[in-house]
C-alpha positions as CSV (number, residue, x, y, z in Angstrom):
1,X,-133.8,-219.1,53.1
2,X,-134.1,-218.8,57.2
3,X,-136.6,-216.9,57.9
4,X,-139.8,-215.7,54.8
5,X,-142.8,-213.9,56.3
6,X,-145.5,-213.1,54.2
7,X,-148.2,-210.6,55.3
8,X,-151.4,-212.4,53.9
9,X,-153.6,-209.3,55.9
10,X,-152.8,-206.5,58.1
11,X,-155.9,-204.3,59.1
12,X,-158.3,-204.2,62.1
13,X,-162.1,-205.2,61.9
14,X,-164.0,-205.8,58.9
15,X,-162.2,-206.8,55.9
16,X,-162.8,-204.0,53.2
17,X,-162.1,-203.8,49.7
18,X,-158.1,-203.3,50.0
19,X,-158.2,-204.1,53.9
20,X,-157.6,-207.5,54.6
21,X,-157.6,-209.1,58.5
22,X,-154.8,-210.1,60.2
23,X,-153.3,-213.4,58.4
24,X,-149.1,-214.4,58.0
25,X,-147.6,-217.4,56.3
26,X,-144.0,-217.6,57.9
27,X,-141.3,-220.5,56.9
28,X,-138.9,-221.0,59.1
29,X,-136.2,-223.5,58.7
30,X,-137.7,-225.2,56.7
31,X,-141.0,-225.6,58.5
32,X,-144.3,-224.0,57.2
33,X,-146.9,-222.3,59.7
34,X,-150.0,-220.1,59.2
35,X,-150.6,-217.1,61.8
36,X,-154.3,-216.2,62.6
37,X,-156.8,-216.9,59.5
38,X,-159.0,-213.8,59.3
39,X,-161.9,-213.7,56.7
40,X,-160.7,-214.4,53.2
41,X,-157.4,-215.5,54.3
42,X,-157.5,-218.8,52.0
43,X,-157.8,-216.7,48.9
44,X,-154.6,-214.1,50.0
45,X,-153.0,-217.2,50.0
46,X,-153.6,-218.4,46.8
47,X,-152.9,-214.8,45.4
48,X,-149.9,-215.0,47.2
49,X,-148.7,-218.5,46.0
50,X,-148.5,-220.0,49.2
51,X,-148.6,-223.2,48.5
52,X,-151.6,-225.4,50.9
53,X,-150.1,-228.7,51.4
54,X,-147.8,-226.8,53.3
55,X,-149.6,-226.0,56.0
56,X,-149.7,-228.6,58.9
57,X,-149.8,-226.0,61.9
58,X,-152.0,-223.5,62.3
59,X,-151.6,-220.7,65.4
60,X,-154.7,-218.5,66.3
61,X,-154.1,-215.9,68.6
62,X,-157.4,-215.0,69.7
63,X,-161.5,-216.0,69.0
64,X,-162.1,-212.6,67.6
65,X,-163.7,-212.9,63.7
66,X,-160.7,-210.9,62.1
67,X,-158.6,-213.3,63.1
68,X,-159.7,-216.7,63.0
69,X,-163.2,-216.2,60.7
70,X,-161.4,-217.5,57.7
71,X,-160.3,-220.4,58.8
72,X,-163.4,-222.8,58.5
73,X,-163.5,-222.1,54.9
74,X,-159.4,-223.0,54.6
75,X,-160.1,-226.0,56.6
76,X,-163.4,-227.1,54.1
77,X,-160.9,-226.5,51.2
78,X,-158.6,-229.0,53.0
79,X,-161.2,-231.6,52.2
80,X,-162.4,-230.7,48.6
81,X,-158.3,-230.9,47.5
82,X,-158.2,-234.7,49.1
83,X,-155.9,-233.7,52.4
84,X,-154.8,-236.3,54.5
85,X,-152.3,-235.4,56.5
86,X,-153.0,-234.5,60.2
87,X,-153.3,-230.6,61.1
88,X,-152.5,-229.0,64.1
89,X,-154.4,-226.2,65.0
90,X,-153.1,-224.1,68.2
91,X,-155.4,-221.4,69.8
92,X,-157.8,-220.6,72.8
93,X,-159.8,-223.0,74.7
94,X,-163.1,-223.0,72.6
95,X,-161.4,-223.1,68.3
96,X,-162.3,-226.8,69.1
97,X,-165.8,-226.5,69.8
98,X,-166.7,-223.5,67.5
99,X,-164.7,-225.5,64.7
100,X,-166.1,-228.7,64.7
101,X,-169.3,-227.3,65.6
102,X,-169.2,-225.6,61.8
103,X,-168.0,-228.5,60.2
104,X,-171.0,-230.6,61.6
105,X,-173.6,-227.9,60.9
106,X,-172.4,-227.1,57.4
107,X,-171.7,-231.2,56.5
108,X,-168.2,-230.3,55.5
109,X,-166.4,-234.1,54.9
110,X,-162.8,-233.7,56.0
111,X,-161.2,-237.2,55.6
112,X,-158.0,-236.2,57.4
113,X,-157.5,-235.6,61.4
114,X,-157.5,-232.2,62.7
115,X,-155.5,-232.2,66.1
116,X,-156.8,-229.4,68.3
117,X,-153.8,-228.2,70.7
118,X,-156.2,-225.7,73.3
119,X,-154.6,-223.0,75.0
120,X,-155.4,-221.7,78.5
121,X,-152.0,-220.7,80.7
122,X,-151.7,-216.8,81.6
123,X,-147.7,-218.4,81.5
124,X,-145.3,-218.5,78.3
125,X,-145.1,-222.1,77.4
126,X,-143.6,-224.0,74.8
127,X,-146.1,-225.6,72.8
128,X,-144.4,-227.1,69.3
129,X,-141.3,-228.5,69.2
130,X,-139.2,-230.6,66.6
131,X,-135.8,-230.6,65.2
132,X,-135.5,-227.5,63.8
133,X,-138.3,-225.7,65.2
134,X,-139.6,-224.4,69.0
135,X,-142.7,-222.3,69.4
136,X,-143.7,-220.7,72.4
137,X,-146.6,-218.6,73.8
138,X,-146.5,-214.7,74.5
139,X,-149.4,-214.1,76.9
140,X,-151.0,-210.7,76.0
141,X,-153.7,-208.6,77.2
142,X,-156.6,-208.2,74.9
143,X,-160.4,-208.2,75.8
144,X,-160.5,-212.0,75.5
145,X,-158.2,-214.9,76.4
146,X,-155.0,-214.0,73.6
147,X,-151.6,-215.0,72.7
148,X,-148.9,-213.9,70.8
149,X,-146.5,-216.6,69.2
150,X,-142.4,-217.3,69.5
151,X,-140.9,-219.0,66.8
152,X,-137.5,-219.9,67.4
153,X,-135.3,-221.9,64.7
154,X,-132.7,-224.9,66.6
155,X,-129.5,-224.2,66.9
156,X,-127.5,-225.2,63.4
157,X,-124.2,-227.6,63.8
158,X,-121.1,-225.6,63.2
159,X,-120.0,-226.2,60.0
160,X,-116.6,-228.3,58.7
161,X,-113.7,-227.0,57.9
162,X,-112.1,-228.9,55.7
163,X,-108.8,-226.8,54.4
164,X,-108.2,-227.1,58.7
165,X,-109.2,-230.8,58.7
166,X,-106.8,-232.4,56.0
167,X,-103.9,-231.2,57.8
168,X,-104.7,-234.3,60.2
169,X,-104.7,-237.9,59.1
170,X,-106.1,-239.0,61.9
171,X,-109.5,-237.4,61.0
172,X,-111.7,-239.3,59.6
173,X,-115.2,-238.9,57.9
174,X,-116.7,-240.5,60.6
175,X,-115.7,-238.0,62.7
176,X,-117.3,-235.7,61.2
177,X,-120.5,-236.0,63.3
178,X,-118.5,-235.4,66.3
179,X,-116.7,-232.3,65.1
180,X,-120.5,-230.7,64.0
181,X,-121.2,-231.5,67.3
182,X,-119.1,-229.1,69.0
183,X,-116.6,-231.5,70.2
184,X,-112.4,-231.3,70.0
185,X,-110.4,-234.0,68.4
186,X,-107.4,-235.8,70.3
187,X,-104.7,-237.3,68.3
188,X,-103.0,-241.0,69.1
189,X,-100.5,-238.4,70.8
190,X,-103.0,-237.3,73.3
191,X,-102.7,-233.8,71.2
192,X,-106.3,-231.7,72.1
193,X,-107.2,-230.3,68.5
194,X,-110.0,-227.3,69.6
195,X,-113.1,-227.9,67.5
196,X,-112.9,-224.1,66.7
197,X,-109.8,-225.2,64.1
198,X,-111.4,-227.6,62.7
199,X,-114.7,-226.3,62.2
200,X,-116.9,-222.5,61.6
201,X,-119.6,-221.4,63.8
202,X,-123.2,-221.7,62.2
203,X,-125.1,-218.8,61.5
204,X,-127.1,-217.7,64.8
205,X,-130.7,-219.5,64.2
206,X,-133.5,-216.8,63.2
207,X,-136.6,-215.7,65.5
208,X,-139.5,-214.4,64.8
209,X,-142.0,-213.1,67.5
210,X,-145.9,-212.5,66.7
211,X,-147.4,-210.4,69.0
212,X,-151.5,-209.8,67.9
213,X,-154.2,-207.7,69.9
214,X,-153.0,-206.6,72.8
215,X,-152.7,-203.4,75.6
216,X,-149.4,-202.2,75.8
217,X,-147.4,-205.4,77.9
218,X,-143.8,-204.4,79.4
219,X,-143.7,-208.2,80.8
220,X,-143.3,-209.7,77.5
221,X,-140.0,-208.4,76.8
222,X,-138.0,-210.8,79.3
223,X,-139.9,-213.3,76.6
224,X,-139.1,-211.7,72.8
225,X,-135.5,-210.4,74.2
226,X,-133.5,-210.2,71.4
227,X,-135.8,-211.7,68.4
228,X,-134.7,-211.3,64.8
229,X,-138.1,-209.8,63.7
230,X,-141.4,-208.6,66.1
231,X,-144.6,-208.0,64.5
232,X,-146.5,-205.9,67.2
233,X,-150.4,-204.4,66.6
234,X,-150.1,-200.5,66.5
235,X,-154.2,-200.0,66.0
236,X,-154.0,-196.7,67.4
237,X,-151.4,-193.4,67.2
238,X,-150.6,-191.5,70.5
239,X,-153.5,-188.7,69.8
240,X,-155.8,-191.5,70.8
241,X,-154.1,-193.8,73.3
242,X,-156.9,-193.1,75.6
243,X,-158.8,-195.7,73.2
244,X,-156.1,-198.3,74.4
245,X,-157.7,-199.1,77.6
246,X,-161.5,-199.4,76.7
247,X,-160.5,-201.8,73.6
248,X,-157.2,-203.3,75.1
249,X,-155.1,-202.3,72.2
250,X,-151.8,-200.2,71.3
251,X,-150.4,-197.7,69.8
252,X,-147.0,-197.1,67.7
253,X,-144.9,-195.8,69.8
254,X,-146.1,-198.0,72.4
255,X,-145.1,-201.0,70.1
256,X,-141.7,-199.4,69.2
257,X,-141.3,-199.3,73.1
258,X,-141.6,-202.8,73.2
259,X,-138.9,-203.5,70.3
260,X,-136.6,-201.0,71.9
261,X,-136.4,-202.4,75.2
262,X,-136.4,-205.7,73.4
263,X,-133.6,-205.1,71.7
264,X,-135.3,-206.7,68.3
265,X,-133.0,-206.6,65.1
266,X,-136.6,-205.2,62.9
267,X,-139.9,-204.0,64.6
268,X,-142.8,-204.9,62.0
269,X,-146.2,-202.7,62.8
270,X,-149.9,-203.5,61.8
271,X,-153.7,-203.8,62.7
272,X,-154.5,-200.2,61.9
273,X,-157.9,-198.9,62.5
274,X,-159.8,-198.3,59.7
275,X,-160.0,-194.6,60.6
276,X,-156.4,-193.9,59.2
277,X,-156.5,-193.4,55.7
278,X,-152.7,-192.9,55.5
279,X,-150.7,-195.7,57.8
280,X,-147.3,-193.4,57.3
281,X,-147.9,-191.3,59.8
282,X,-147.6,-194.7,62.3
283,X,-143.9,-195.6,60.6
284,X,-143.3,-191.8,61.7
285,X,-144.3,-192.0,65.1
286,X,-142.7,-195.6,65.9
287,X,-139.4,-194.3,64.6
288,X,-139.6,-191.4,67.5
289,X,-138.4,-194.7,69.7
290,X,-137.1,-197.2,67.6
291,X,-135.5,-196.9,64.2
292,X,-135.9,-199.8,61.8
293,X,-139.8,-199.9,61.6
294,X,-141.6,-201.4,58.4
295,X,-145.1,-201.0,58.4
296,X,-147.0,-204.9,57.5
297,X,-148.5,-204.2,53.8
298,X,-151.0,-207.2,52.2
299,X,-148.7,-209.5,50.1
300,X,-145.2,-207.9,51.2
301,X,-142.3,-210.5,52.5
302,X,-139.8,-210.1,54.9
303,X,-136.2,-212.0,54.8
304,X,-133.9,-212.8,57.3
305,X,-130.9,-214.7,55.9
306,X,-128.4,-213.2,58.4
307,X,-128.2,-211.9,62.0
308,X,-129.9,-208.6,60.3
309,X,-133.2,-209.1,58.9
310,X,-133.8,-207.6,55.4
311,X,-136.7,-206.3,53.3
312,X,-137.4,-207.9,50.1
C-alpha cells in the first residue's frame, strides 16, 4: 500500500469523552511517521493497532497542548518497552526544551537518543529526506510559530517489460538496472531501442499534505499544488468566520478554497470546535467549492493506491 492515513484524533481544544485532539499515523512508502501527539494520543494508537516500534519520526506542528500534550507520555512509554533506536522529533523552536525539561522533572529513563530537528524559517524547506521519502514544511498562520507538513513519496523506477525485452538477445539481466533507470538500449548495430519498449511507467508517487491550525493562507498553494490528499483544519463554518481572525483559524469553505485552487485529488477536513454537535453540516459547506470532501473521523483510514485516493 502507498499511501495509509489513519486519523488517531480530529477535534479542537480539550479532549472530551468521544473528542479526541489532533493526532495522524500516515505510512508512506513504506516509511512510518506520526503527525502532532495531542493528549491521549499513545492510547488511540494502541486502539488503533498502530504498531510503536514504528515510529522513528515524529512532526509537531505547533506548541499548542491539543497537539503536542501527548507526546511526553508516548515518549516515557518509549523507555518502559526497552526502545533503542534514535527518534526524530521535528517541531518549533522550544519541543526541545519543554521535552527534556519533562523528562528531567518527572525522572523518566529513556536509554535511546532522541534527535530534536527545531524549526524556525517563515520559508517552505525540506527537512527529511531518504530514498523513498521527502518531507517539507508548509508555513501557516496560527497564533504561534506553526507548520503544516509535505510528504512526498520518490519517484518509483519504471518497471520491466519483459514480453518487449526477450525479443532482444542482446539484453541482458544486467541491464536491467539501466533500463529501470530510464535509459534506451543500443544494439551491436548501433540500433537506439527507446526505454519506453522495453519498459512501463511507474505509478506516479503519492502526496500527502498536512496542513494544522491556521488562518486562511492563499500562498501555500504554489507549495501543496497538486497533492494526492490535503488535510486542512475547518474549526469554524462561514456563519462565524469573523472568529477566524481573533483565533487565526479557518473555516470550510475556506479550506475547500485551498484544495480547489490546489487542484488536490481528495480534500480531508477536521479540528472542529466543540460547539458543533453535528460536523455534517461542514462536508456540506466545503462541497459548495470543492467536491470530494471527507470529513477526518477518530480511527478512520484513508488509501491511496492509485493516482485517485480512495476511502476505506
Amino acid at each position: 500500500m502507498s499511501l495509509k492515513l489513519t486519523v488517531l484524533g480530529c477535534h479542537s481544544a480539550t479532549p472530551r469523552v468521544n473528542a479526541h485532539p489532533t493526532s495522524q499515523y500516515l505510512e508512506i512508502n513504506n516509511r512510518h511517521f506520526l503527525i502532532d501527539c495531542g493528549e491521549g494520543t499513545q492510547r488511540q494508537m494502541r486502539k488503533y493497532k498502530v504498531g510503536f516500534s514504528k515510529i522513528n519520526h515524529i512532526f509537531i506542528s505547533h506548541l499548542h497542548g491539543d497537539h503536542f500534550f501527548g507526546l511526553i507520555g508516548l515518549l516515557s512509554t518509549f523507555g518502559i518497552l526497552n526502545r533503542e533506536k534514535d527518534l526524530h522529533i521535528f517541531g518549533p523552536k522550544g519541543i526541545k526544551q519543554v521535552t527534556e525539561l519533562q523528562l528531567k522533572l518527572s525522572m523518566s529513563h529513556v536509554k535511546y537518543n532522541i534527535v530534536f530537528h527545531e524549526l524556525t524559517s517563515h520559508k517552505s524547506e525540506l527537512i527529511f529526506e531518504d530514498d523513498k521519502v521527502a518531507v517539507y514544511t508548509i508555513p501557516l498562520n496560527h497564533r504561534v510559530y506553526t507548520n503544516g507538513y509535505l510528504f512526498k513519496e520518490k519517484p518509483k523506477s519504471r518497471n520491466l517489460h519483459i514480453d518487449n525485452i526477450k525479443q532482444y538477445d542482446e539484453i541482458e539481466i544486467c541491464d536491467y538496472h539501466n533500463l529501470k533507470a530510464g535509459k534506451d538500449f543500443m544494439l551491436s548495430s548501433g540500433e537506439i531501442i527507446a526505454n519506453e519498449e522495453l519498459t512501463i511507467a511507474p505509478e506516479k508517487p503519492k502526496s500527502f499534505a498536512f496542513c494544522s491550525d491556521t488562518m486562511f493562507k492563499p500562498d501555500i498553494v504554489p507549495i501543496i499544488k497538486d497533492v494526492d490528499v490535503l488535510y486542512h483544519e475547518a474549526t469554524f463554518l462561514k456563519e462565524l468566520e469573523h472568529l477566524c481572525e481573533k483565533t487565526k483559524h479557518s473555516t470550510a469553505e475556506q479550506a475547500a478554497t485551498i484544495a480547489k485552487n490546489a487542484n488536490v485529488g481528495k480534500l480531508i477536513i477536521g479540528h472542529y470546535s466543540s460547539r458543533y454537535s453535528d460536523v455534517e453540516c461542514f462536508k456540506e459547506e466545503a462541497q459548495t467549492v470543492f467536491e470530494n470532501v471527507d470529513l477526518a473521523r477518530v480511527g478512520e483510514v484513508y488509501t491511496c493506491t492509485t493516482n485517485i485516493p480512495a476511502h476505506v
